[in-house]
C-alpha positions as CSV (number, residue, x, y, z in Angstrom):
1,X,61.7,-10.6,-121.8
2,X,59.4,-7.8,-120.9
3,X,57.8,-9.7,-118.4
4,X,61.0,-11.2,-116.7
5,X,62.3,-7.8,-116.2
6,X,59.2,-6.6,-114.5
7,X,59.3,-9.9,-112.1
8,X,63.1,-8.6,-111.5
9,X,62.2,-4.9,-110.7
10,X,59.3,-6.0,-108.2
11,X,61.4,-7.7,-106.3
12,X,64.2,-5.5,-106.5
13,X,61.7,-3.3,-105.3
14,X,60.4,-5.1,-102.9
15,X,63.3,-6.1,-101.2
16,X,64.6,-1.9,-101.3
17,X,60.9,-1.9,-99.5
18,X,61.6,-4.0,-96.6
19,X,65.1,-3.0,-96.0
20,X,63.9,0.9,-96.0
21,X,61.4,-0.5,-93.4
22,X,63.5,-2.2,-91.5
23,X,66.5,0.6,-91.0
24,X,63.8,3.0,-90.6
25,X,62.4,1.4,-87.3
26,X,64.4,3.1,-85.1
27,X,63.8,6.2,-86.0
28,X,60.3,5.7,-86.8
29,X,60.0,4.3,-82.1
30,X,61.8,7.7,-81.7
31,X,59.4,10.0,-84.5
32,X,56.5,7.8,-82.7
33,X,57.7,9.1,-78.8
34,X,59.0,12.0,-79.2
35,X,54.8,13.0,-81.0
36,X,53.1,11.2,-77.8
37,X,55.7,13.7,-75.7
38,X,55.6,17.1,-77.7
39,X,53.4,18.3,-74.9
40,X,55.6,17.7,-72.5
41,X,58.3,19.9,-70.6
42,X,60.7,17.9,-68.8
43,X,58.7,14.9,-68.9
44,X,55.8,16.6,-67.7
45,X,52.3,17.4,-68.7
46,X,51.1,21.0,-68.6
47,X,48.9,20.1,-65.9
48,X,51.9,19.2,-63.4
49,X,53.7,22.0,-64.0
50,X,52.3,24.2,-61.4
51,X,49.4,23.6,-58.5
52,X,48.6,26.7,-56.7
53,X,45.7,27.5,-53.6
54,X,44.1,29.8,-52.2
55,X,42.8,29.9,-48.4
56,X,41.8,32.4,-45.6
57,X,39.2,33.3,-42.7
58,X,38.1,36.3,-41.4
59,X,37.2,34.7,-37.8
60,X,38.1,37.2,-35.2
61,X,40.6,36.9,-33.2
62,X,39.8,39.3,-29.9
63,X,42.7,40.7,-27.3
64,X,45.8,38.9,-29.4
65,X,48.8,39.3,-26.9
66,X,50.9,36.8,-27.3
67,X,55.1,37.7,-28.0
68,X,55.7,34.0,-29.2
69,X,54.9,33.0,-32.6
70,X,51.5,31.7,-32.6
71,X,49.4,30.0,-35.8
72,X,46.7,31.8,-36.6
73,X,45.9,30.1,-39.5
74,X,47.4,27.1,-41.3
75,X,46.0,24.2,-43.8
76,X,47.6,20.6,-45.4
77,X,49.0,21.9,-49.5
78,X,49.9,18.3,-51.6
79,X,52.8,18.6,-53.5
80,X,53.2,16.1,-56.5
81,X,57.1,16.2,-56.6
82,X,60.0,17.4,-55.5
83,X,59.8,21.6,-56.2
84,X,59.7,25.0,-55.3
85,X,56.8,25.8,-52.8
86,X,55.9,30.1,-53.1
87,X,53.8,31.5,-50.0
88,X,52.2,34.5,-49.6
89,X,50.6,35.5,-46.6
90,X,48.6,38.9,-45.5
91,X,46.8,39.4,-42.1
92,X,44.8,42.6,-41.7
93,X,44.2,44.2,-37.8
94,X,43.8,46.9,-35.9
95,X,44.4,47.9,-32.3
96,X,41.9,46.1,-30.0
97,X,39.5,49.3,-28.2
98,X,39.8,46.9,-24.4
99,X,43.3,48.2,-24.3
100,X,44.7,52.1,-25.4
101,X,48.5,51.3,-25.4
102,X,49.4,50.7,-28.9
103,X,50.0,47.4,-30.3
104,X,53.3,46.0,-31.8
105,X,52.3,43.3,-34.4
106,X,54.6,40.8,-36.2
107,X,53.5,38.5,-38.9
108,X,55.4,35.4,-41.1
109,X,54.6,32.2,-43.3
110,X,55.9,28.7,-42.7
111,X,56.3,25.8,-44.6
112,X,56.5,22.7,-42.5
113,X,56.9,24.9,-38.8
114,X,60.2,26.4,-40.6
115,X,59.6,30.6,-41.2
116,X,60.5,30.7,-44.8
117,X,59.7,35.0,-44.7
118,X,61.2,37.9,-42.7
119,X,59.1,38.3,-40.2
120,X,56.9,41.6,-41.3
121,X,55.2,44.4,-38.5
122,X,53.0,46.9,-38.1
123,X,52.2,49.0,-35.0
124,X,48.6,49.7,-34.3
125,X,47.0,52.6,-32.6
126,X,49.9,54.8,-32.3
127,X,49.1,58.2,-33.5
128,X,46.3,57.8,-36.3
129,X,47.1,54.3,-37.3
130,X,44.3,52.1,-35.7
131,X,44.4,49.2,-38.5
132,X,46.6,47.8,-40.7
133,X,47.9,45.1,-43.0
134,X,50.9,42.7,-43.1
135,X,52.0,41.0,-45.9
136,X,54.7,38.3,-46.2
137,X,55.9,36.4,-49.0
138,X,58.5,33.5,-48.9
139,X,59.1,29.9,-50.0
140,X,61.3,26.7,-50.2
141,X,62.4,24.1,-52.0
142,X,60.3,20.9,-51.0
143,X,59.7,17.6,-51.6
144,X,56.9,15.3,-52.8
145,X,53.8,14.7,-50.6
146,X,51.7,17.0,-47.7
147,X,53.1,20.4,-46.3
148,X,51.6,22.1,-43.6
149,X,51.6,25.9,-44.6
150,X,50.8,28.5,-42.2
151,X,50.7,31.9,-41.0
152,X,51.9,32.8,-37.9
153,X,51.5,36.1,-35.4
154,X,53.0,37.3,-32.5
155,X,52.2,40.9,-30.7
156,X,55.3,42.4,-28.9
157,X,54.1,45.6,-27.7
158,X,52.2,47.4,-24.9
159,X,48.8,46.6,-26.0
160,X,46.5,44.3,-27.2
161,X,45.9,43.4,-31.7
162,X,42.0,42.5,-33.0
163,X,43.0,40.1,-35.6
164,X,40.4,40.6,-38.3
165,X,41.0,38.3,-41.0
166,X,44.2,35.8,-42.3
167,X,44.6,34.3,-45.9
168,X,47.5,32.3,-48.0
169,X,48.3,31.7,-51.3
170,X,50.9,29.1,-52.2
171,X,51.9,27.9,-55.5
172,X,54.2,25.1,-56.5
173,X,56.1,24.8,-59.3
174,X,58.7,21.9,-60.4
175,X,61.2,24.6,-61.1
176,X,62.8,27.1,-59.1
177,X,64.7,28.0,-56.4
178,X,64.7,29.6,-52.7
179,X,67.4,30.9,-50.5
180,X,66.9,31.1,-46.3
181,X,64.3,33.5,-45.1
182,X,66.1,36.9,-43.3
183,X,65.8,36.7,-39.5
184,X,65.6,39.4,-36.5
185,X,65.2,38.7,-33.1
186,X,61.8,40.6,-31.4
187,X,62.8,42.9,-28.3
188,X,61.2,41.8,-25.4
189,X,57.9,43.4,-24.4
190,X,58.4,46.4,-21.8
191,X,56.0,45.4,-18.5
192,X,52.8,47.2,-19.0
């Protein structure tokens, strides 16, 4: 008897064993995905949740005098998806010594040849203030593939700008959001 009733339990057993197996098998696929994707935010690996670079010269740029928006320095930034593209942009001058009148110098970044910044001045050689800095920061909302960043100039004033050095920093992130850049319209320069 003893021996039938352990032939019965084992496969009483046996069959509560495959049954548990087989119910469980969904939710052991989900247990199993949802492991390989705990490091994951949105889908996404750490590593593709932000890309950011870093670029800039310091080659002069003598007797600047151009009141059009001119790129002064620019460079290709690979975006992996759709996202939020941040710039910041900083050019440092001063007034250039082959011309006394004071200079009148606007800066902004671009994403794409569209000004995604205010456009940002500083005048140079009037009263004390032979040099200076400009810094812009902007951004939009892009999508995947190459951008063309940049950072453009223009001087609107009665002298001449001794561009000394230009640098960018962008960062993307797959999060975020960016509203239009503020505009003005430059007065055009008085006749020397």
């Amino acid at each position: 008897m003893r021996s039938l009733l352990n032939r019965k339990t084992a496969a009483v057993a046996g069959v509560a064993a495959v049954a548990a197996v087989a119910l469980a098998s969904p939710s052991t696929g989900k247990a199993l995905f949802d492991a390989n994707n705990a490091h994951k935010v949105d889908g996404l690996h750490a590593v593709q949740l932000n890309k950011i670079t870093y670029g800039g010269t310091s080659t002069v740029v003598d007797n600047f005098d151009t009141c059009g928006w001119t790129t002064v320095y620019s460079r290709t930034f690979a975006v992996p998806k759709k996202g939020m593209l941040a710039l910041t942009g900083d050019v440092r001058a001063e007034r250039d010594f082959d011309d006394a009148n004071p200079s009148l110098l606007f800066s902004r970044v671009t994403i794409d040849g569209v000004a995604v910044s205010a456009p940002m001045t500083t005048t140079l050689g009037a009263g004390n203030a032979y040099e200076g800095s400009i810094a812009n920061t902007g951004g939009k909302v892009v999508t995947s593939g190459n951008h063309t960043i940049a950072l453009q100039l223009q001087e609107c004033g009665t002298g001449k700008a001794f561009v000394m050095s230009r640098q960018i920093t962008a960062s993307w992130s797959p999060f975020g959001s960016a509203g239009t850049a503020p505009t003005f319209r430059v007065a055009p320069r008085q006749p020397k």
